[in-house]
N, C-alpha and C positions, 0 to 999 in steps of 0.2 A: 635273600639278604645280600648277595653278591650283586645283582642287578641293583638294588639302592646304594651300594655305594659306589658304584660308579655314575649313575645319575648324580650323588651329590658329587664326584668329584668333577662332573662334566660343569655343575652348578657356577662356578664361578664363572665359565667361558662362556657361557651363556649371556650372565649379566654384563660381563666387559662388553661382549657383543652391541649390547641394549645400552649402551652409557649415551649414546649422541639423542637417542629417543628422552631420557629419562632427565640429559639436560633442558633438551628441549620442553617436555614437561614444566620442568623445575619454572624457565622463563617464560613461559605464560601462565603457569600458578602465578608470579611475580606479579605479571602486568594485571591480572584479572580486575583486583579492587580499581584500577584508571580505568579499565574498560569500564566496568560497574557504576562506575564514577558518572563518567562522562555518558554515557546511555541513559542514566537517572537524568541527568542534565537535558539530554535530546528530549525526554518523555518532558520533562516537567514544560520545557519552552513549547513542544508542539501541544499540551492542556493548554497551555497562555493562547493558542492562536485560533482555539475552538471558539470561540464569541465571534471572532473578524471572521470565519470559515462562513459560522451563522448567515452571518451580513450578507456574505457574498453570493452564498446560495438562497436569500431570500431575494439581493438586489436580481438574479439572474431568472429566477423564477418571474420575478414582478417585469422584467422585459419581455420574457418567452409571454406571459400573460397579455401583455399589451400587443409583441406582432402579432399574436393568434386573433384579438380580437381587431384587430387593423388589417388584416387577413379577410377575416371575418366579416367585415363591414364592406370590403370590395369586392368578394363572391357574393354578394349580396345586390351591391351595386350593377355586377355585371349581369346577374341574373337580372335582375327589371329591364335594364336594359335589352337584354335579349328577348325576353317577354315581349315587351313593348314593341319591338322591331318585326315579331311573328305578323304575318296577315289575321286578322280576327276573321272567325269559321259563323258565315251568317246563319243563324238558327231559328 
């Protein structure tokens, strides 16, 4: 019983201690619904930018498409060519 009352008497010194924590608390409880705010707003405009994202990874796709097959068409070319240029093996 003696031990709990000196814990509570130590109780107040404790909390004075914890006051700069507890404002600090206090001023981002405050700010949270602006943060909340503003983060809804971040989310909502980056969904708006999903379609142009679409776009751009299909524009970039339909380019990688096109070097590979322009790629493609001059390993092709240079293959005949090297072909062509071998001695033919009489048989």
């Amino acid at each position: 019983m003696v031990y709990m009352q000196a814990e509570l008497l130590k109780l107040p010194r404790s909390l004075l201690a914890k006051t700069p924590t507890i404002k600090n608390t206090e001023l981002v409880l405050e700010q949270m619904p602006h943060i909340i705010s503003s983060l809804d707003a971040h989310v909502d405009n980056s969904l708006q930018s999903v379609p142009h994202l679409k776009t751009v990874i299909q524009l970039l796709s339909n380019i990688e498409s096109s070097q590979l097959k322009s790629f493609s068409k001059v390993q092709l070319e240079q293959e005949k060519i090297e072909t062509s240029e071998q001695p033919q093996e009489s048989g």
